[in-house]
C-alpha positions as CSV (number, residue, x, y, z in Angstrom):
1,X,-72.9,-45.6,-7.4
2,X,-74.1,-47.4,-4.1
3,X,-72.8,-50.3,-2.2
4,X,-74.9,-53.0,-1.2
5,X,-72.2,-55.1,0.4
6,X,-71.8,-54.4,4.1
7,X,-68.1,-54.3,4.7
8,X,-66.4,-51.1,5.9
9,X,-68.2,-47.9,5.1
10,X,-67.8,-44.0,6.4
11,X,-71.0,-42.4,8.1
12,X,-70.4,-38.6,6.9
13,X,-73.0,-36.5,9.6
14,X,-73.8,-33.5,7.5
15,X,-75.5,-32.0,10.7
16,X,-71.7,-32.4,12.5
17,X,-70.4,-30.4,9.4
18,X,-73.5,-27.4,9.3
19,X,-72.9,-27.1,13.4
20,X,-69.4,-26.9,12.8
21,X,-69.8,-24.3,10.2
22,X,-71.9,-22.4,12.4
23,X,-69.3,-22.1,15.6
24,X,-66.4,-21.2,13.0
25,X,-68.3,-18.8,11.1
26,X,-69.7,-17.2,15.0
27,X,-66.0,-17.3,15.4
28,X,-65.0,-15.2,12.9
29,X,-67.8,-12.6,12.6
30,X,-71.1,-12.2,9.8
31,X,-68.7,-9.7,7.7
32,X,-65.9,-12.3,7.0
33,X,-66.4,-14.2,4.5
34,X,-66.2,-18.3,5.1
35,X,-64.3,-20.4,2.8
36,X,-64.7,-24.3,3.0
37,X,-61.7,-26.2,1.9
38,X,-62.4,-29.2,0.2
39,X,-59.8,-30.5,-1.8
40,X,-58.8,-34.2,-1.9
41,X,-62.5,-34.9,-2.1
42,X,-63.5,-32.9,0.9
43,X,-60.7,-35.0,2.9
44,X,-62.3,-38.1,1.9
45,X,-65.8,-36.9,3.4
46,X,-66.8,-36.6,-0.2
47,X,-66.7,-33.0,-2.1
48,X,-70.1,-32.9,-3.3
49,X,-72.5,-33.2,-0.6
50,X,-70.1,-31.3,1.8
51,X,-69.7,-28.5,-0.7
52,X,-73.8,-29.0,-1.0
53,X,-74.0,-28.4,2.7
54,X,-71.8,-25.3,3.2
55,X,-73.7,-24.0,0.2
56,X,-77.0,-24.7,1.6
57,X,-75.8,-22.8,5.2
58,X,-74.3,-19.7,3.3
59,X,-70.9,-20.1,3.0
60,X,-69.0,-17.7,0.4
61,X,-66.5,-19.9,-1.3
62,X,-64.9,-23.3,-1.8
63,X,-61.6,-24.3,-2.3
64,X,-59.9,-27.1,-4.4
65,X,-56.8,-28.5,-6.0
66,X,-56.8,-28.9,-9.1
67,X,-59.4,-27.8,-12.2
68,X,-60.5,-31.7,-12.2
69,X,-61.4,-31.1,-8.3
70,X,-63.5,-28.1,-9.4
71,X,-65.3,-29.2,-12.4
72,X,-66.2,-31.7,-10.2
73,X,-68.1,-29.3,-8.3
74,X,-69.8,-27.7,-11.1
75,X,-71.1,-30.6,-12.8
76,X,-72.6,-31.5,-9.6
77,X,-74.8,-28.2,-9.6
78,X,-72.5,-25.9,-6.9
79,X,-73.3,-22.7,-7.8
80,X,-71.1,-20.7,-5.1
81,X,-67.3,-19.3,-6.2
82,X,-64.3,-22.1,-6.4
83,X,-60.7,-20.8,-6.1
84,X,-58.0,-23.7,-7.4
85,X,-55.2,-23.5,-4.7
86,X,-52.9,-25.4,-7.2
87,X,-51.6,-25.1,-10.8
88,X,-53.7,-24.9,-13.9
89,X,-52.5,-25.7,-17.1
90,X,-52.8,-22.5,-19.7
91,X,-54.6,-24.6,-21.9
92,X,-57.2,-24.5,-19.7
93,X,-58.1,-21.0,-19.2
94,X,-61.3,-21.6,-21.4
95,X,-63.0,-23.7,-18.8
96,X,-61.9,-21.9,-15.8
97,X,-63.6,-18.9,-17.7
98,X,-66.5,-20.8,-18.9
99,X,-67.6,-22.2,-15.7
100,X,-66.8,-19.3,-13.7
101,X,-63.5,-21.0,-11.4
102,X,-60.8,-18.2,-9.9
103,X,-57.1,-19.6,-10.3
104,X,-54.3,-19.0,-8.2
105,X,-51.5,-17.0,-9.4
106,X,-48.5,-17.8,-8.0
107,X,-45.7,-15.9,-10.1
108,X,-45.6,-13.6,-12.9
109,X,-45.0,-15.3,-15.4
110,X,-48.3,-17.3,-14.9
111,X,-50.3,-14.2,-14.5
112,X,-48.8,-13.2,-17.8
113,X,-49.6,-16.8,-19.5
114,X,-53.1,-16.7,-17.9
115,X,-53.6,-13.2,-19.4
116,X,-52.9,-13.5,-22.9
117,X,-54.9,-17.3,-23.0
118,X,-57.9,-15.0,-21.5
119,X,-57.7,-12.4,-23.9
120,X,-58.0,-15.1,-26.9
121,X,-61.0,-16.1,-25.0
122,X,-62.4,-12.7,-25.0
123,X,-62.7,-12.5,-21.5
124,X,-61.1,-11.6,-17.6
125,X,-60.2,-14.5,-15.8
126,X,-60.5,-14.1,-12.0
127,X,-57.7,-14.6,-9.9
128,X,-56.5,-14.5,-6.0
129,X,-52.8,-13.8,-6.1
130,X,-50.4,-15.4,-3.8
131,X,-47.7,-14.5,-1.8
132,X,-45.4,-16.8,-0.1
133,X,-44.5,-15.1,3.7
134,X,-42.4,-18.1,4.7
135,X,-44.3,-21.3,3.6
136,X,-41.7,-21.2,1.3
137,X,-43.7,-23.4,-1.6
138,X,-46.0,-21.2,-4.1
139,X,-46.1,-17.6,-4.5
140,X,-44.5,-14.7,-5.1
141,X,-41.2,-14.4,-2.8
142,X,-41.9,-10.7,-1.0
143,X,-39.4,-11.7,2.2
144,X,-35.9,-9.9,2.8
145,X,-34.4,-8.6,-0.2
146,X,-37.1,-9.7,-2.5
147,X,-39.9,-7.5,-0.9
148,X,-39.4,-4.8,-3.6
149,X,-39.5,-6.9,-6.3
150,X,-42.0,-9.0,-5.3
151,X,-44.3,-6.2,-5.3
152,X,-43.2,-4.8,-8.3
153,X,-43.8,-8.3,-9.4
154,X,-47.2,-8.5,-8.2
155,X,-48.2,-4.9,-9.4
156,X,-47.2,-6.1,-12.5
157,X,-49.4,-9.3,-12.2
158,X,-52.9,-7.3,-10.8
159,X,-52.3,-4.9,-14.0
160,X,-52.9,-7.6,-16.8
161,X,-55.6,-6.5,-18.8
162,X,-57.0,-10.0,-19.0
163,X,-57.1,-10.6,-15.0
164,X,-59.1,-9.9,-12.7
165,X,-57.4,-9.5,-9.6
166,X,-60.1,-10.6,-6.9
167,X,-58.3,-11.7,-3.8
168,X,-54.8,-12.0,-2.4
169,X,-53.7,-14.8,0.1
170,X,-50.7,-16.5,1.7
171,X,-50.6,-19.6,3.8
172,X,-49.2,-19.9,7.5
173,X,-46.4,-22.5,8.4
174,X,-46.7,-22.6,11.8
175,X,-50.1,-20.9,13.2
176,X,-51.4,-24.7,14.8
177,X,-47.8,-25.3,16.1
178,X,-47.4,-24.0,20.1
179,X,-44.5,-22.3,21.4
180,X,-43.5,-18.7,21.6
181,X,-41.2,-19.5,18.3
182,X,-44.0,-20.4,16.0
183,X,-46.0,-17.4,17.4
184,X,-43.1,-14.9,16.2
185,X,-42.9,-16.7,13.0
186,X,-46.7,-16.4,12.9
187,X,-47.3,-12.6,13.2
188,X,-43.7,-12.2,10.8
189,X,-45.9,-14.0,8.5
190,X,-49.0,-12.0,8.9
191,X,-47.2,-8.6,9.2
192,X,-45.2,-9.5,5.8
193,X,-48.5,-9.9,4.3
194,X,-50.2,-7.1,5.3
195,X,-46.9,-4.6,4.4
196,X,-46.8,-6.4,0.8
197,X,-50.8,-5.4,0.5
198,X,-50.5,-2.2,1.4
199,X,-47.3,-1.8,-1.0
200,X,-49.3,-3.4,-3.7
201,X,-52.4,-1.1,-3.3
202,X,-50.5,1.6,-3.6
203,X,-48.5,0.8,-6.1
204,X,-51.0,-0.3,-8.6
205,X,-53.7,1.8,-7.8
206,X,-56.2,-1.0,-6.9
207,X,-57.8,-2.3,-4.2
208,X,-58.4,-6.2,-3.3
209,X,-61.8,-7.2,-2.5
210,X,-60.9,-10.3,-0.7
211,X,-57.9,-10.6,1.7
212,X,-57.2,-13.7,3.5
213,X,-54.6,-15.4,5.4
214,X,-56.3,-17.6,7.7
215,X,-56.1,-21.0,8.0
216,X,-57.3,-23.8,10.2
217,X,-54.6,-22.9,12.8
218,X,-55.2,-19.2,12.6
219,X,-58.5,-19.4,12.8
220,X,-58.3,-21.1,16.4
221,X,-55.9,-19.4,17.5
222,X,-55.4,-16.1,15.9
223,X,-59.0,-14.9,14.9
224,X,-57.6,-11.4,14.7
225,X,-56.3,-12.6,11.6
226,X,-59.1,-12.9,9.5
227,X,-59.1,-10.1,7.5
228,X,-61.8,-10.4,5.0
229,X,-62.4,-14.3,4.6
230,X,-61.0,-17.2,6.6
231,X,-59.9,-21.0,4.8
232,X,-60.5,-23.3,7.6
233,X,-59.5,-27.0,6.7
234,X,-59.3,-29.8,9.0
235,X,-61.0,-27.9,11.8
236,X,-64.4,-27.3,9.7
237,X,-64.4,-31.2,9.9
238,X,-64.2,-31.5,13.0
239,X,-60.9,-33.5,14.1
240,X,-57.2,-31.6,15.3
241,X,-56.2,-30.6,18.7
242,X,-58.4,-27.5,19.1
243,X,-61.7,-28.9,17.7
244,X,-62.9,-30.3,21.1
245,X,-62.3,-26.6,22.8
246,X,-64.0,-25.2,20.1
247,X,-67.3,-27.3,20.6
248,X,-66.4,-29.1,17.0
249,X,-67.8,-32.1,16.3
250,X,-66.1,-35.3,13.8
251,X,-68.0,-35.3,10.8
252,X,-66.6,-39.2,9.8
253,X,-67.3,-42.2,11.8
254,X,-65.2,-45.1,9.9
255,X,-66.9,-48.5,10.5
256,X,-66.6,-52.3,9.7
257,X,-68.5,-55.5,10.8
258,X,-67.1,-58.5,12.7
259,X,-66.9,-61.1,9.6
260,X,-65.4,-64.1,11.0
261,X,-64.4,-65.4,14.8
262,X,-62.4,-68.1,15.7
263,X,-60.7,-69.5,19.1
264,X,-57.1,-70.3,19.0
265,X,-55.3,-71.4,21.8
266,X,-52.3,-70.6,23.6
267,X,-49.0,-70.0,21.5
268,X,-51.0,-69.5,18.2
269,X,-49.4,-66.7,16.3
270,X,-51.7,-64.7,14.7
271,X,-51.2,-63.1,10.8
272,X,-48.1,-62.4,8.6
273,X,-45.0,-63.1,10.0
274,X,-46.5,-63.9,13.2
275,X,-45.7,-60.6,15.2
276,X,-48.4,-61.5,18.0
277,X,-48.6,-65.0,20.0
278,X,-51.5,-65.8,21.9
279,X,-50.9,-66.0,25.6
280,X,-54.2,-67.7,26.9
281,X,-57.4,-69.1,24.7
282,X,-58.0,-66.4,22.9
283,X,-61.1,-65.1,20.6
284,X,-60.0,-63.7,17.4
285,X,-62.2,-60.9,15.5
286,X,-61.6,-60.9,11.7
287,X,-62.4,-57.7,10.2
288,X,-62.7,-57.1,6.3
289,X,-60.8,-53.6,6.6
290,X,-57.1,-53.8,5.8
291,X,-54.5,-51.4,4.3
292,X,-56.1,-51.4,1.3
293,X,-59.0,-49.8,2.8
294,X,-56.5,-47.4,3.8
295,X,-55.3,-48.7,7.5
296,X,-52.2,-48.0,8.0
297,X,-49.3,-51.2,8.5
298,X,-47.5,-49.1,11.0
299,X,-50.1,-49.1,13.5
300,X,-50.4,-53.1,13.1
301,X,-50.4,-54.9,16.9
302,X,-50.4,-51.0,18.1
303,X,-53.5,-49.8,18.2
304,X,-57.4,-50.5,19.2
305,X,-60.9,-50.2,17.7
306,X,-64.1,-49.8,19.6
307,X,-66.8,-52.4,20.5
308,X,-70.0,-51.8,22.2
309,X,-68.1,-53.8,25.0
310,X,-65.3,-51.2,24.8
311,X,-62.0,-51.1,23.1
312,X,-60.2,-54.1,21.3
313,X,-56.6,-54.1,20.6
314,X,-55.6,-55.2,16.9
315,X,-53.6,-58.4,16.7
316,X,-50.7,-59.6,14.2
317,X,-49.9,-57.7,11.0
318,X,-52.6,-55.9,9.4
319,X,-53.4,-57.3,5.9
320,X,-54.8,-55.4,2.6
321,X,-58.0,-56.8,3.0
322,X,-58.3,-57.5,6.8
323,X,-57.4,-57.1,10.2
324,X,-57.7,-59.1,13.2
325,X,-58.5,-57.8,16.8
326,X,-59.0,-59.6,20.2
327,X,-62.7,-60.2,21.4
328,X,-61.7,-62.3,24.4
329,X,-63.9,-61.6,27.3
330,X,-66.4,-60.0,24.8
331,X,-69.5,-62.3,24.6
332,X,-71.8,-59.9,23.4
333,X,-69.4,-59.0,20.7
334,X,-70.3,-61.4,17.6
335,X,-70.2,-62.1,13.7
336,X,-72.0,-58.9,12.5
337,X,-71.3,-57.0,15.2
338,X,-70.4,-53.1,14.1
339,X,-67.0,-51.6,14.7
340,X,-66.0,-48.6,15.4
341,X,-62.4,-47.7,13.4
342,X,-62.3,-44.2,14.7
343,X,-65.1,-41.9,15.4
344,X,-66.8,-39.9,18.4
345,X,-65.9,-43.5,20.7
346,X,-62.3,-44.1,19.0
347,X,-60.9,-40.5,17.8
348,X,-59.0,-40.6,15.2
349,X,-56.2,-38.2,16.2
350,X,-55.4,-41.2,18.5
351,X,-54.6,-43.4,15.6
352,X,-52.9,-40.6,14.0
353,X,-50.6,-40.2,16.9
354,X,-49.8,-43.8,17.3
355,X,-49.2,-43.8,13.5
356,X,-46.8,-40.9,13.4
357,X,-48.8,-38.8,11.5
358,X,-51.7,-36.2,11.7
359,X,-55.4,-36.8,11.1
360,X,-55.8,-35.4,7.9
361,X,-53.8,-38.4,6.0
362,X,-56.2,-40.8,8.0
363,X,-59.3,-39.1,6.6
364,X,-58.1,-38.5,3.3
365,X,-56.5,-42.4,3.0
366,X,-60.0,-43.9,3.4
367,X,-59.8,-45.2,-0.3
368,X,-62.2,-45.2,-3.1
369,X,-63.7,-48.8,-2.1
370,X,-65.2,-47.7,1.2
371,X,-68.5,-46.4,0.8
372,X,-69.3,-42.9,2.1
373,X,-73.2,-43.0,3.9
374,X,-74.0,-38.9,4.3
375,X,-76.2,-38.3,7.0
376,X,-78.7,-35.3,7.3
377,X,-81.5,-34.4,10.3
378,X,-80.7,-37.8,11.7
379,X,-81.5,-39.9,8.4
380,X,-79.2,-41.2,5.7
381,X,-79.9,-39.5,3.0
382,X,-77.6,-41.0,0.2
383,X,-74.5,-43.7,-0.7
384,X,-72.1,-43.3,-2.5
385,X,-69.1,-45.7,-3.9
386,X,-66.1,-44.1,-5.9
387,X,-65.7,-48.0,-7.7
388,X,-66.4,-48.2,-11.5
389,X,-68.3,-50.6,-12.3
């Protein structure tokens, strides 16, 4: 559905997203295969037209969530393989069948589940197993002790007659943290992998087509590691401490309008529980784009957005529905005026610092009111608005 109310909106630059795709997948090399991650609705760039776009510019394979994530996709006309990182229900092995979606096996007693629900269907279900090197979350445990039972474990899995054993992956902890400690841990990570492969490989007699380890932190800093397809997340989009070495470019630009201004003299205190006093005359900008919108409280009275007359610090508490920042000394700054929230002027891993966080729960908080504008060769060339109505 499209909004005709302008009021905060995202500006998702496809072309950002196909040149970022293009240095990551020169990164990596024409014979590894390129995985787009785009669970959580593409990080709140929107699923469809991203997963359109890395279609369209030949990537190999998406990744989601959940089975609702990927029917999504299919519904929507993407063509190209899905592989659901989290759990699926065994009463769903029918439409992960019928519409051609690989599952994640974590443990064996899912592979055996998934097997004998795919053999009522009448057909293999394809699967990427998963081992867990240290994430310590999902997979099967192959560290220390359990390494020979783990790959008795997974041997066991690959050999169900009803599974198609495709791919095998495992996830790295530490590969974006620095330090010499989270390199060790890294290549202890990697190494484990590769040792429970080869165990497997040998053990069951079969080879796996796709191996892949790689992540968004591996990918920029350990290449070597990508094996036969790479997973890059946050980085494809853009945003993260090694996108700007990389040549990356943010593929969201989060915006709002001016809505309202009013003077208020000195000793005014500005919003809920009136954390901010004004020193001088000051201008006030009132911006519809609160917490609801998905601005974080914490960075209320802490942070700034940009203007075309440069940046304007946020006053008082930030409310669900709006926000006010300071305009004094900002004439050409007026009702209508655009705002920059966060963007190529205002990036957002500076909000996500001053918040505490990362930039991947910015991008993915940008809730379903905010309408997503996709750009592509310069134009807009759709809206979209997640509201029923």
């Amino acid at each position: 559905m499209e909004s005709t109310l302008k009021r905060t909106w995202s500006e998702i630059d496809l072309d950002a997203l196909k040149h970022n795709y293009k240095v990551l997948r020169a990164r990596v090399g024409e014979n590894v295969k390129f995985l787009g991650v785009v669970k959580a609705d593409a990080y709140g760039h929107g699923a469809v037209e991203v997963s359109r776009t890395l279609e369209e510019n030949g990537a190999d394979y998406l990744a989601v969530s959940s089975i609702d994530e990927a029917m999504e996709l299919r519904v929507n006309g993407i063509k190209m393989p899905i592989l659901i990182l989290g759990h699926t229900p065994k009463e769903q092995v029918g439409r992960l069948i019928e519409y051609d979606i690989t599952q994640a096996v974590t443990c064996l007693s899912k592979a055996k589940e998934y097997s004998n629900e795919a053999e009522r269907h009448g057909k293999p279900l394809k699967v990427h197993i998963k081992v867990d090197t240290g994430m310590s979350r999902l997979g099967f445990l192959c560290e220390g002790q359990y390494f020979d039972t783990g790959v008795q474990n997974i041997t066991e899995a690959v050999n169900e007659p009803f599974l198609n054993a495709e791919g095998i992956f495992t996830h790295f902890a530490v590969s974006d943290e620095p330090g010499e400690e989270a390199l060790e841990y890294t290549k202890h990570q990697f190494r484990l992998f590769t040792d429970c492969i080869d165990a497997v490989e040998k053990k069951s007699g079969k080879k796996f087509e796709i191996k892949h380890c790689a992540n968004t932190g591996a990918v920029a800093k350990y290449p070597e590691y990508s094996l036969d397809m790479v997973r890059p997340g946050l980085l494809l989009y853009g945003y993260g401490e090694f996108a700007k070495d990389l040549g990356l470019r943010p593929v969201m630009t989060l915006k709002t309008v001016v809505s309202t201004i009013k003077i208020y003299p000195a000793g005014t205190k500005i919003s809920y529980g009136g954390i901010y006093t004004t020193t001088d005359t000051t201008r006030i900008g009132v911006l519809p784009y609160g917490y609801a919108d998905g601005f974080f409280r914490c960075l209320s009275n802490r942070c700034e957005l940009y203007t075309t007359e440069g940046l304007a610090p946020q006053r008082g508490k930030i409310c669900m529905d709006m926000c006010m920042i300071d305009l004094t000394g900002k004439p050409g700054v007026d009702i209508g005026s655009e705002i920059e929230i966060f963007g190529v002027h205002n990036p957002v891993e500076k909000l996500a610092e001053l918040a505490g966080t990362i930039p991947y729960e910015l991008v993915c908080a940008v809730s379903k009111r905010v309408p997503r504008t996709y750009i592509k060769d310069g134009r807009i060339i759709g809206k979209e608005l997640m509201l029923r109505m």
